[in-house]
KOLMI-646339 format. One record per residue (C-alpha): residue in three letters; x, y, z; residue number from 1. Coordinates in steps of 0.25 Angstrom, whole numbers. Layout:
BEGIN
(rec 'ALA'; (X; Y; Z); NUM)
...
REM end
This chain:
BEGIN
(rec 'UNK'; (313; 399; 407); 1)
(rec 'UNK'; (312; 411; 419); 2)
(rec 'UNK'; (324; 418; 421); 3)
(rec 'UNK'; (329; 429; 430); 4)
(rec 'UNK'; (339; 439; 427); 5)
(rec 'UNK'; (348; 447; 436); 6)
(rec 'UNK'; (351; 461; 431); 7)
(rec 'UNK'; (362; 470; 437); 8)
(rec 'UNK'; (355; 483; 444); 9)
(rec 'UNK'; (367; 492; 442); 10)
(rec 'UNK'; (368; 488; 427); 11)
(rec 'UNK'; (353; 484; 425); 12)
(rec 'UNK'; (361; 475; 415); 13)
(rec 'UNK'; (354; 459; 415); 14)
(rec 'UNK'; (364; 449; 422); 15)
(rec 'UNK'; (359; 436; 419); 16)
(rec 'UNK'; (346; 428; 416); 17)
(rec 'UNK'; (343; 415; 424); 18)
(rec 'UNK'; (335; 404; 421); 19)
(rec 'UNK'; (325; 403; 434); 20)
(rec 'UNK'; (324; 388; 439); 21)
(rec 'UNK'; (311; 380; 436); 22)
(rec 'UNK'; (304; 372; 445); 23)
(rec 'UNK'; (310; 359; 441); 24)
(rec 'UNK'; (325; 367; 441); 25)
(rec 'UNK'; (318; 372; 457); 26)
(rec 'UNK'; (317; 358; 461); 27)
(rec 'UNK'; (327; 350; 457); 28)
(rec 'UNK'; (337; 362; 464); 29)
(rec 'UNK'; (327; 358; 476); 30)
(rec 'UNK'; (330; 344; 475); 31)
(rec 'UNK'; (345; 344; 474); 32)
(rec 'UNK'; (345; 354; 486); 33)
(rec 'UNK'; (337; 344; 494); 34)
(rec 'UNK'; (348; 332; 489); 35)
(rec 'UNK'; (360; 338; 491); 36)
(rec 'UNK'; (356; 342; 506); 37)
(rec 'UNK'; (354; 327; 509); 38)
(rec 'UNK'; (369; 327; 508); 39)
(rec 'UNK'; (371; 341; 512); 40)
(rec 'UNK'; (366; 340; 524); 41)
(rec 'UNK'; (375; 327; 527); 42)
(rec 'UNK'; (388; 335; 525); 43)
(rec 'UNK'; (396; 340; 538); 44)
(rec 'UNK'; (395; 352; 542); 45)
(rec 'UNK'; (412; 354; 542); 46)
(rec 'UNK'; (410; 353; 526); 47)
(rec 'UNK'; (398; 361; 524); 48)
(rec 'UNK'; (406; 371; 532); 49)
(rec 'UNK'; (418; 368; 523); 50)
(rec 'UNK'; (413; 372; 509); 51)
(rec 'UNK'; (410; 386; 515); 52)
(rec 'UNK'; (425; 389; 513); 53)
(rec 'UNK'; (423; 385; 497); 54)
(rec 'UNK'; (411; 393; 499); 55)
(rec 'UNK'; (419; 407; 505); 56)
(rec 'UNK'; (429; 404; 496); 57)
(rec 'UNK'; (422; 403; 484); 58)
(rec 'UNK'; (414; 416; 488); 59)
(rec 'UNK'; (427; 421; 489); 60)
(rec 'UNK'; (436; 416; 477); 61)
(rec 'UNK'; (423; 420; 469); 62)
(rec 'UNK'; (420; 435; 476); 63)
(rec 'UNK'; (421; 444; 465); 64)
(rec 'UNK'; (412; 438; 457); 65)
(rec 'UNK'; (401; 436; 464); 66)
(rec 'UNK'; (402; 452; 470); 67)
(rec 'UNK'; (401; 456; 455); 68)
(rec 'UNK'; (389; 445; 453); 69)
(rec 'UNK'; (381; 451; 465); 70)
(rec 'UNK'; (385; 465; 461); 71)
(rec 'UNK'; (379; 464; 448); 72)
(rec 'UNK'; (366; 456; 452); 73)
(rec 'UNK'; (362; 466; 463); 74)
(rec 'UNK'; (370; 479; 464); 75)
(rec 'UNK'; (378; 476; 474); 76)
(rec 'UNK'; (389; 484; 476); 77)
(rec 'UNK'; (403; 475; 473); 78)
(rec 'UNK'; (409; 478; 485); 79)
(rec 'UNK'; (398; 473; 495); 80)
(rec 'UNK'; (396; 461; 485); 81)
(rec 'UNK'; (410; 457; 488); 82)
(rec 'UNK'; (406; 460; 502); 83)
(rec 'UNK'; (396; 451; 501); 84)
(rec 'UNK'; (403; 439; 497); 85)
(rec 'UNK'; (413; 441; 508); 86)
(rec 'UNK'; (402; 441; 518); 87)
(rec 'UNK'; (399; 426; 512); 88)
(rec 'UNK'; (412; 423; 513); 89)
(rec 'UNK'; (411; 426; 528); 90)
(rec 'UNK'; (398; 420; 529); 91)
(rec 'UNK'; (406; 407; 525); 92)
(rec 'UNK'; (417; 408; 533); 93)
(rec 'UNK'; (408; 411; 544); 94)
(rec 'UNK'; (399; 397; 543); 95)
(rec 'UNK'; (412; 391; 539); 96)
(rec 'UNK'; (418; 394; 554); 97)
(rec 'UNK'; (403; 392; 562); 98)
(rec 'UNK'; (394; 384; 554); 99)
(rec 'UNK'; (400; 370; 561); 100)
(rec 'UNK'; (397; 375; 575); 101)
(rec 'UNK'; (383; 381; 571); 102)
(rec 'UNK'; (379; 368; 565); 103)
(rec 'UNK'; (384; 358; 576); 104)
(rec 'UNK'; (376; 350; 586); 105)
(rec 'UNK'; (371; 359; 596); 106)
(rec 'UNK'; (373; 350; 609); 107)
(rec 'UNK'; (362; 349; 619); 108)
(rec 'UNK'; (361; 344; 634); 109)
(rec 'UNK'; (349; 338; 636); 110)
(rec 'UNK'; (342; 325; 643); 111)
(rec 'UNK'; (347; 317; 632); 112)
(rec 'UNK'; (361; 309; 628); 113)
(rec 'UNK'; (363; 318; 618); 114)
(rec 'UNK'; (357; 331; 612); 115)
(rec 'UNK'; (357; 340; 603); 116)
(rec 'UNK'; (354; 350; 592); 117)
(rec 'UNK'; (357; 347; 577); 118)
(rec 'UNK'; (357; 358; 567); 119)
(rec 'UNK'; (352; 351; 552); 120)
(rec 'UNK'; (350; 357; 539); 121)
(rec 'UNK'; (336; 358; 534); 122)
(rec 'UNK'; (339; 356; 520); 123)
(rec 'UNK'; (334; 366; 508); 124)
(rec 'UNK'; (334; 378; 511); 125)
(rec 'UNK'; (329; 388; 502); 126)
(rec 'UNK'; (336; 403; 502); 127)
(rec 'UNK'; (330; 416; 497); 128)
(rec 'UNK'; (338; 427; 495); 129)
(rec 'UNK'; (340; 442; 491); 130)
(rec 'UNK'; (347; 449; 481); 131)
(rec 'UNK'; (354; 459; 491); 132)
(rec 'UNK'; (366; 450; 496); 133)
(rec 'UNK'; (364; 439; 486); 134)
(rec 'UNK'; (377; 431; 490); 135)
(rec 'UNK'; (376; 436; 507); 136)
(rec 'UNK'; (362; 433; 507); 137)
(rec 'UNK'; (362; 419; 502); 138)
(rec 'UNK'; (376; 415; 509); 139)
(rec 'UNK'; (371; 418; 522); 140)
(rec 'UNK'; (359; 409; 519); 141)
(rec 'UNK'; (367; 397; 512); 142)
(rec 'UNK'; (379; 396; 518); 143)
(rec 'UNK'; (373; 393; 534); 144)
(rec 'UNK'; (361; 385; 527); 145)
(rec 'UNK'; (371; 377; 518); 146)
(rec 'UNK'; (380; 372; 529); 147)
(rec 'UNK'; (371; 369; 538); 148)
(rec 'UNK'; (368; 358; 528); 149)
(rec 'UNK'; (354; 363; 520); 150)
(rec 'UNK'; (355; 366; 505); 151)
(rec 'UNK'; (349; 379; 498); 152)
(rec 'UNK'; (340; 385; 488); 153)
(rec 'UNK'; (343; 401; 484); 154)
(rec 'UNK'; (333; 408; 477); 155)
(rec 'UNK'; (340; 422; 475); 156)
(rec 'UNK'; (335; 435; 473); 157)
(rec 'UNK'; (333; 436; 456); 158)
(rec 'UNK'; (344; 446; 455); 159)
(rec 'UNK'; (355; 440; 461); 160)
(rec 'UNK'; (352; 427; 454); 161)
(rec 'UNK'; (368; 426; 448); 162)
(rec 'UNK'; (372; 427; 463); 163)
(rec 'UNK'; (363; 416; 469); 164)
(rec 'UNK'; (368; 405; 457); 165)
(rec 'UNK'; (382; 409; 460); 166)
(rec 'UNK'; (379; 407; 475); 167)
(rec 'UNK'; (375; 392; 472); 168)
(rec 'UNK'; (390; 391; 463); 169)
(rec 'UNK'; (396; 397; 473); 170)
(rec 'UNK'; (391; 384; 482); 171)
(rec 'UNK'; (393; 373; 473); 172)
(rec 'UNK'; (407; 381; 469); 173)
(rec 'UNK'; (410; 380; 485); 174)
(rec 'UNK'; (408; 365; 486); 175)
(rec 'UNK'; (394; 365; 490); 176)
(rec 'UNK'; (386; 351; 484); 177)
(rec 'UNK'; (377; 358; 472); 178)
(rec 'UNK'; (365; 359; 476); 179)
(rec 'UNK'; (368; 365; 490); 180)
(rec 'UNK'; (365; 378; 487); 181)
(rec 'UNK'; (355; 381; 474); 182)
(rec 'UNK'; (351; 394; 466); 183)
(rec 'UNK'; (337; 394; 464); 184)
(rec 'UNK'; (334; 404; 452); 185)
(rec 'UNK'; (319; 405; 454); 186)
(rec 'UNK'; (308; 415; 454); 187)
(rec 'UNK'; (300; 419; 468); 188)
(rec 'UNK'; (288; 412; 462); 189)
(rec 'UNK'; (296; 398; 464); 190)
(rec 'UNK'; (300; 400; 478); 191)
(rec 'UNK'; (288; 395; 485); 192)
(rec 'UNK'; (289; 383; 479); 193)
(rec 'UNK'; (303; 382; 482); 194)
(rec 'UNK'; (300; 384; 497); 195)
(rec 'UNK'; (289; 373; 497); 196)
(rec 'UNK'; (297; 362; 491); 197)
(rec 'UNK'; (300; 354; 503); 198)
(rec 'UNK'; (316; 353; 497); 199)
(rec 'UNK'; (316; 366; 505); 200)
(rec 'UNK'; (316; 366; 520); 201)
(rec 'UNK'; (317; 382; 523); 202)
(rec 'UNK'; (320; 397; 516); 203)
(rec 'UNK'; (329; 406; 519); 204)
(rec 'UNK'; (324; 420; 513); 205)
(rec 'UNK'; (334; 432; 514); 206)
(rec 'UNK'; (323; 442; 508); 207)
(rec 'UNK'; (311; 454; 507); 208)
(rec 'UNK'; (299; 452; 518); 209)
(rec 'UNK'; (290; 449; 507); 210)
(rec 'UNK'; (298; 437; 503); 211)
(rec 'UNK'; (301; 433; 516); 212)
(rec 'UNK'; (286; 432; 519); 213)
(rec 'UNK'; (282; 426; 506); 214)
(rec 'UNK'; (294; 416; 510); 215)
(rec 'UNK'; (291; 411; 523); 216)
(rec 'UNK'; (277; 411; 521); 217)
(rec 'UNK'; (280; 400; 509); 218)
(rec 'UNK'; (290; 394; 520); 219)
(rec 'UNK'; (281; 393; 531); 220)
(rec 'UNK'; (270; 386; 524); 221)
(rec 'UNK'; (279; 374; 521); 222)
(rec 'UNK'; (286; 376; 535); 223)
(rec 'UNK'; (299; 378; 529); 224)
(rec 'UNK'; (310; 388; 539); 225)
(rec 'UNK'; (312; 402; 533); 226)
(rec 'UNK'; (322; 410; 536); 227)
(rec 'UNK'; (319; 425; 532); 228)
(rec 'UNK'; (328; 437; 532); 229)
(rec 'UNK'; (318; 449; 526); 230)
(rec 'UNK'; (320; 463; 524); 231)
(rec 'UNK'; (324; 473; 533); 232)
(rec 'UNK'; (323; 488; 538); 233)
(rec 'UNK'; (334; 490; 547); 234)
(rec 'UNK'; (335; 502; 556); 235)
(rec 'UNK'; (349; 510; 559); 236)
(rec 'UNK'; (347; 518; 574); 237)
(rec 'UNK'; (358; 528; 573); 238)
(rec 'UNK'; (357; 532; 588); 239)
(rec 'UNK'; (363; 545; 591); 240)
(rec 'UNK'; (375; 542; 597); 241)
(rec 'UNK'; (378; 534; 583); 242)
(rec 'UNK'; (393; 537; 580); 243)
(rec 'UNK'; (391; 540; 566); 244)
(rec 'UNK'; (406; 542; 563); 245)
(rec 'UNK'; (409; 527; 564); 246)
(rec 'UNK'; (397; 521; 559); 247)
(rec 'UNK'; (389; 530; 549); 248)
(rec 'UNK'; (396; 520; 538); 249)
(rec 'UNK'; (389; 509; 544); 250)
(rec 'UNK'; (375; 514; 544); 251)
(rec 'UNK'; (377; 519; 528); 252)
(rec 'UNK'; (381; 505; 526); 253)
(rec 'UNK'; (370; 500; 534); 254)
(rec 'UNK'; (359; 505; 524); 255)
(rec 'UNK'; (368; 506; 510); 256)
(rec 'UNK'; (375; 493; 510); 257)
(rec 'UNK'; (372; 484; 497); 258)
(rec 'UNK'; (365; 498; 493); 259)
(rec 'UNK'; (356; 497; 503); 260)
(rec 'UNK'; (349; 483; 501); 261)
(rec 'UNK'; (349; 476; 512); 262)
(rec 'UNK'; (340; 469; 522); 263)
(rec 'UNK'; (349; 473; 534); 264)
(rec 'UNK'; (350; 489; 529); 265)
(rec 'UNK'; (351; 500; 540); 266)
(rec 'UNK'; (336; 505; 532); 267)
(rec 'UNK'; (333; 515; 543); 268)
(rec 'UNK'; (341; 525; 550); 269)
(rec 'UNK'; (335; 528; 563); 270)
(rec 'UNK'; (342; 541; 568); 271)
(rec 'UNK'; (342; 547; 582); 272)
(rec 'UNK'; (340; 561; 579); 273)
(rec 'UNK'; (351; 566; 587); 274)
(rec 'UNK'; (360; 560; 576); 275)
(rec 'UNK'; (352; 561; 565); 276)
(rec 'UNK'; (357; 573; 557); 277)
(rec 'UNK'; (371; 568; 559); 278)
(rec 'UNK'; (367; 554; 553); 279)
(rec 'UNK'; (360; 559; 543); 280)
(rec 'UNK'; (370; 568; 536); 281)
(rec 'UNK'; (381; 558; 540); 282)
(rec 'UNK'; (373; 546; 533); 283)
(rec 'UNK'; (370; 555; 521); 284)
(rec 'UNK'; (384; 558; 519); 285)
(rec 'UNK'; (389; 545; 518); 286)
(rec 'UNK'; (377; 540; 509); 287)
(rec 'UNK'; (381; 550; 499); 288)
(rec 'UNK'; (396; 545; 498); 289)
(rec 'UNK'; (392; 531; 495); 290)
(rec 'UNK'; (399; 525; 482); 291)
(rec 'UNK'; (386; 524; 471); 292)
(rec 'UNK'; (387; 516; 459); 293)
(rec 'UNK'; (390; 503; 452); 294)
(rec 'UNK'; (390; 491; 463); 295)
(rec 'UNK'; (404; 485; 454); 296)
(rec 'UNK'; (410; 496; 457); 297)
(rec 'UNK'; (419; 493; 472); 298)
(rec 'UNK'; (416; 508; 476); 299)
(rec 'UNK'; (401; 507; 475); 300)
(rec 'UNK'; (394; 507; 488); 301)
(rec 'UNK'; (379; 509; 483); 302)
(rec 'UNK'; (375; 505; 471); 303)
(rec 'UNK'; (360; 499; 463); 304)
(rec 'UNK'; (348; 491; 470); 305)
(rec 'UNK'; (348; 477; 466); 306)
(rec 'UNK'; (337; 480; 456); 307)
(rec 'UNK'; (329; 492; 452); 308)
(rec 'UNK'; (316; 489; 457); 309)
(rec 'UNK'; (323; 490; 471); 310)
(rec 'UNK'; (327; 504; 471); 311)
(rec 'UNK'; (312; 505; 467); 312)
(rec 'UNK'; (306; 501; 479); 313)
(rec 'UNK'; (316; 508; 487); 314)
(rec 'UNK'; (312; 521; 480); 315)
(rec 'UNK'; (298; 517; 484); 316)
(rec 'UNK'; (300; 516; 498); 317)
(rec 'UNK'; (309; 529; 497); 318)
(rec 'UNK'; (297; 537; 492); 319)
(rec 'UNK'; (288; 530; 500); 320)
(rec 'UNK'; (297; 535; 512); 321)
(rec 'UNK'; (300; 550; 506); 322)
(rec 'UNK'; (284; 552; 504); 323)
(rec 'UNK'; (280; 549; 518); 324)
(rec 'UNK'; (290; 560; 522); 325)
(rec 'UNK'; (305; 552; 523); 326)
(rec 'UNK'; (315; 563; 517); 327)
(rec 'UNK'; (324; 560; 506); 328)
(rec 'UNK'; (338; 564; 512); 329)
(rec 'UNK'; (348; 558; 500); 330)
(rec 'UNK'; (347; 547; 489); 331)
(rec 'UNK'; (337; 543; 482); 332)
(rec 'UNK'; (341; 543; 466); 333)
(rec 'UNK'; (337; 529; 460); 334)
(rec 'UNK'; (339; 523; 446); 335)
(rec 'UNK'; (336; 508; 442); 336)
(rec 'UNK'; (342; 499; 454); 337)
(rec 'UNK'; (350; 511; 458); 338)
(rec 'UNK'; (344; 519; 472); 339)
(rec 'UNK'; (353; 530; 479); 340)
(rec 'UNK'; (357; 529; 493); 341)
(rec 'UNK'; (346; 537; 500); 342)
(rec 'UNK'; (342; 543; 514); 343)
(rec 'UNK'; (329; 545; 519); 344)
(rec 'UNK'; (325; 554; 531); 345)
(rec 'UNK'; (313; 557; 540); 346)
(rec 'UNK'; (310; 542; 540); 347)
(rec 'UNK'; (299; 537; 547); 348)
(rec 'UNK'; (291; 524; 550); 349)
(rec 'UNK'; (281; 524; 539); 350)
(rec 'UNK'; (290; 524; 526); 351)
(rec 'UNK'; (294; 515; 519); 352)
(rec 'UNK'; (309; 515; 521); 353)
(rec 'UNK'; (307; 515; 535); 354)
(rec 'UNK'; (297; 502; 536); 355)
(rec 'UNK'; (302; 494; 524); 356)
(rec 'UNK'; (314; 490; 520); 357)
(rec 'UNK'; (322; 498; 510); 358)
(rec 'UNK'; (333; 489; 503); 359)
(rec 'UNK'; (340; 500; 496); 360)
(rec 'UNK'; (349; 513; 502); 361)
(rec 'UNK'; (339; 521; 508); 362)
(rec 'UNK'; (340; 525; 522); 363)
(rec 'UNK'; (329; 530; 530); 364)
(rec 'UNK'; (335; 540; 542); 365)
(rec 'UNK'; (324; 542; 555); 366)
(rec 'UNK'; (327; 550; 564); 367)
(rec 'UNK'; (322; 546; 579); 368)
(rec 'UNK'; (324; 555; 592); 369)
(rec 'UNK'; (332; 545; 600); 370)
(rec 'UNK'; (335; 531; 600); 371)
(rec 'UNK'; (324; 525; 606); 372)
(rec 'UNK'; (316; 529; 593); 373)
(rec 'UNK'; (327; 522; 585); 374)
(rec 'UNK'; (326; 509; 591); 375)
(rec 'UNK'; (311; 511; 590); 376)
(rec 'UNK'; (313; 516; 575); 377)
(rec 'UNK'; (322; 503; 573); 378)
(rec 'UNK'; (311; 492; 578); 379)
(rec 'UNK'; (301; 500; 570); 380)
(rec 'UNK'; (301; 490; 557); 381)
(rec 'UNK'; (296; 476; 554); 382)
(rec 'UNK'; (309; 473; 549); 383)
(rec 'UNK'; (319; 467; 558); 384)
(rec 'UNK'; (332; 464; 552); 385)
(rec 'UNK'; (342; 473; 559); 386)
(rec 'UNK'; (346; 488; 566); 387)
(rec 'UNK'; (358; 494; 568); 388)
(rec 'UNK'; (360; 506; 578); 389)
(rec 'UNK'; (373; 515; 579); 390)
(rec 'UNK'; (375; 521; 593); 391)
(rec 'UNK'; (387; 521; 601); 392)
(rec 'UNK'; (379; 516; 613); 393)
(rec 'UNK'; (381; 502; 609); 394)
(rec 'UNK'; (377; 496; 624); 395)
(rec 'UNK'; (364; 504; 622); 396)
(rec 'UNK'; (361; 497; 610); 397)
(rec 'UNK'; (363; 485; 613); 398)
(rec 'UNK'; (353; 487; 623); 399)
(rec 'UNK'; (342; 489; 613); 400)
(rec 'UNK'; (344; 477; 606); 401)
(rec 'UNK'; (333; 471; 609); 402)
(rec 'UNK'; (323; 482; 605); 403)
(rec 'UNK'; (327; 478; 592); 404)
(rec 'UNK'; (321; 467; 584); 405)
(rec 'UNK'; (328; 465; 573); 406)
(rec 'UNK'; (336; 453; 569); 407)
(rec 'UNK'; (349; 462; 572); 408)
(rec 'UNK'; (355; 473; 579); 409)
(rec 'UNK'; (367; 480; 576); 410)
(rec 'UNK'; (374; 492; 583); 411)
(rec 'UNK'; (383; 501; 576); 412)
(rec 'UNK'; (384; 492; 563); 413)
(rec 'UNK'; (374; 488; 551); 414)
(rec 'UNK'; (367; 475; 554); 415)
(rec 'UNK'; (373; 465; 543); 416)
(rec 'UNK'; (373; 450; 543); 417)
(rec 'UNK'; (384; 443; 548); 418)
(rec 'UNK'; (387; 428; 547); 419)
(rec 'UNK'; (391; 428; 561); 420)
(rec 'UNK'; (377; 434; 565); 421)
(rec 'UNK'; (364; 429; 562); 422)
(rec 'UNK'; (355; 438; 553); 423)
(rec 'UNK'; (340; 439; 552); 424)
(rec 'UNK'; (330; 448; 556); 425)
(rec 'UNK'; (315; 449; 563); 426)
(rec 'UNK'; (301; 454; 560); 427)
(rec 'UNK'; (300; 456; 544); 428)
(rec 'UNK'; (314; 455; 543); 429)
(rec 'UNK'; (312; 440; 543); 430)
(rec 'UNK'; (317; 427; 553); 431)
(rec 'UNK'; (328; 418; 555); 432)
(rec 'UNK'; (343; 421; 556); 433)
(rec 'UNK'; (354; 420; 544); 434)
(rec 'UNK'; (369; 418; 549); 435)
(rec 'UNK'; (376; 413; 560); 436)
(rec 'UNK'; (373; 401; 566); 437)
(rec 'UNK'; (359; 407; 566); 438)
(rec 'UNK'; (359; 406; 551); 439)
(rec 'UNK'; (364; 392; 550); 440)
(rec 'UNK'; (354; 386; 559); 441)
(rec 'UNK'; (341; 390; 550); 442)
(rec 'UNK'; (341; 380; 542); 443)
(rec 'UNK'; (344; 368; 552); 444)
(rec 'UNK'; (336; 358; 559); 445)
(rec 'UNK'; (340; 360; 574); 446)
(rec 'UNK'; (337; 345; 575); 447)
(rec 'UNK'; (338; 341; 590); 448)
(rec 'UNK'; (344; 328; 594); 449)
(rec 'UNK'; (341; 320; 605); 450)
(rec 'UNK'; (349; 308; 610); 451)
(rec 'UNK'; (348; 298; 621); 452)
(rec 'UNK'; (356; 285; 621); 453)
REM end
């Protein structure tokens, strides 16, 4: 029988072996998916809503454990682990209070009697997701999609294959009917087939472009909805009148957080060169003092890649970069999964870590003459996820806002996903929206209603 093992990147030590699911195992979790959303779908929306409070609670009662389970799978460091699980936890309480009012009938006046817009679940839907934030990532996607009334299908990056069964038991623990939520352990070479069956009615893919492509290309030719949040390259303008004293924190964190790996990662520092010396020594400073070493140790703040060949590719692009002229300024020291948080100068448009993305802790510092070369710098990507600008001129920048493309804008704060936000991006960065009622509404028929008497 196939089998996948997880392996911990800071130990290199085996975890466990799993069985992969066969064909026949693949198919009847399809079937009982497609059975129990008959009854599913028939629940109210107030007890849907309720179970998210087993749900929060069991995420909390149960938080220590599954921080040390994601730590050991993909390197994360314990302390954003257990930041992670609190997030979900928010994430619930947060459908808990609005998902009711998302989800109601949309009243709508009209020639008729009575008219209006109902919001239906579709029915299977099928999640793809990343290692990175393997509990956030998931949640985000499952929670809205559940209680909107669909029932899911994870397939989980390989790594992270202990956290994606212990997110179905942490379902069926909170009240959930089995078969709700289901783990798929399989290999890529099943999804196709997977996306085919016509059990499943769309795809959420949280993921690289290449994947997202492949995906949606499989999606469209059976006419299935996709939701796609891809990879991104987002730019940091730090203006001149950037108040570095209060926010300098902020942009370290922007690029470093989860050691780097993140679709929503401050990747590029454009710099108005009237403040660029300041920044850079500033910025250098702090990247020296963060905390390097074991990610279960509470004072860590950087620590390994989630698996070796990814500090590879990273050092590709870094010496890709470095021999089209980029200047190596700190960093750089890399063994097995591990890669040193490091800080690239002279940047310029045709190196790799300027247009791709880089999901490990390397910044990339341009320099530009003023801030009309920033905002140009910042458009000049196919990625569309998010920018972040520091400036105290705050009215000014909100004035900009539409000279951006992405799928978020934040000023004087890293873009992050918020529950109470939607979350998604544009160009190669993919399509649809994640959270808020945004994020609900996906995977619903908005079914208009029509009634004269």
């Amino acid at each position: 029988m196939a089998k996948n093992s997880t392996i911990n990147p800071y130990t290199n030590q085996d975890i466990t072996d799993y069985d992969l699911h066969n064909d026949k195992q693949v198919k009847q979790m399809l079937n009982e998916a497609h059975n129990v959303f008959e009854s599913w779908k028939l629940e109210s929306i107030e007890k849907r809503v309720k179970l998210l409070d087993n749900l929060a609670d069991t995420l909390y009662q149960n938080l220590e454990e599954y921080s040390q389970l994601m730590t050991n799978e993909m390197g994360k460091p314990i302390v954003e682990s257990r930041a992670e699980i609190e997030k979900c936890i928010f994430l619930c309480d947060f459908y808990r209070k609005n998902a009711e009012r998302f989800l109601s009938d949309d009243i709508i006046e009209t020639d008729a009697n009575e008219s209006f817009i109902s919001y239906d679940p579709l029915g299977v839907i099928l999640a793809v997701m990343p290692w990175n934030y393997p509990f956030w990532q998931v949640m985000r996607f499952a929670i809205p999609t559940l209680t909107a009334g669909n029932t899911a299908l994870l397939k989980h990056a390989s790594n992270v294959t202990g956290c994606a069964l212990i997110i179905q038991d942490i379902f069926e623990k909170s009240g959930y009917p089995k078969g709700c939520f289901q783990t798929l352990v399989v290999g890529h070479d099943q999804i196709e087939s997977i996306i085919k069956n016509d059990i499943v009615k769309a795809v959420s893919l949280t993921g690289s472009e290449a994947a997202g492509k492949k995906v949606a290309e499989i999606a469209g030719k059976h006419l299935k909805k996709t939701v796609l949040e891809l990879g991104g390259n987002n730019a940091c303008l730090v203006l001149k009148d950037a108040d570095l004293s209060k926010h300098l924190d902020t942009m370290v964190k922007a690029r470093m957080q989860n050691t780097g790996q993140s679709c929503i990662a401050a990747k590029r520092f454009v710099v108005v060169e009237a403040i660029y010396d300041e920044f850079l020594e500033q910025f250098t400073n702090k990247i020296k003092k963060l905390k390097i070493g074991d990610p279960t140790d509470d004072g860590t703040q950087i620590s390994v890649l989630a698996r070796k060949d990814l500090a590879d590719t990273l050092k590709s692009q870094v010496d890709k970069s470095v021999e089209r002229g980029a200047k190596l300024h700190y960093g750089y020291s890399t063994d097995k999964a591990y890669f040193e948080p490091t800080i690239l100068t002279e940047v310029t448009s045709n190196m790799p870590v300027f247009y791709e993305e880089t999901f490990g802790p390397v910044a990339a510092i341009i320099k530009v003459e003023n801030e009309n070369e920033a905002y140009q710098m910042a458009s000049d990507s196919r990625f569309g996820l998010g920018t972040m600008v520091f400036t105290k001129d705050t009215k000014k920048a909100v004035k900009r806002i539409s000279e951006i493309e992405d799928g978020a804008f934040f000023i004087n704060e890293l873009v992050k996903s918020d529950p109470r936000l939607p979350f998604g991006g544009t160009k190669y960065s993919g399509y649809g929206r994640e959270l808020s009622k945004e994020g609900i509404l996906e995977f619903v028929n908005k079914k208009t209603i029509y009634i004269n008497k």
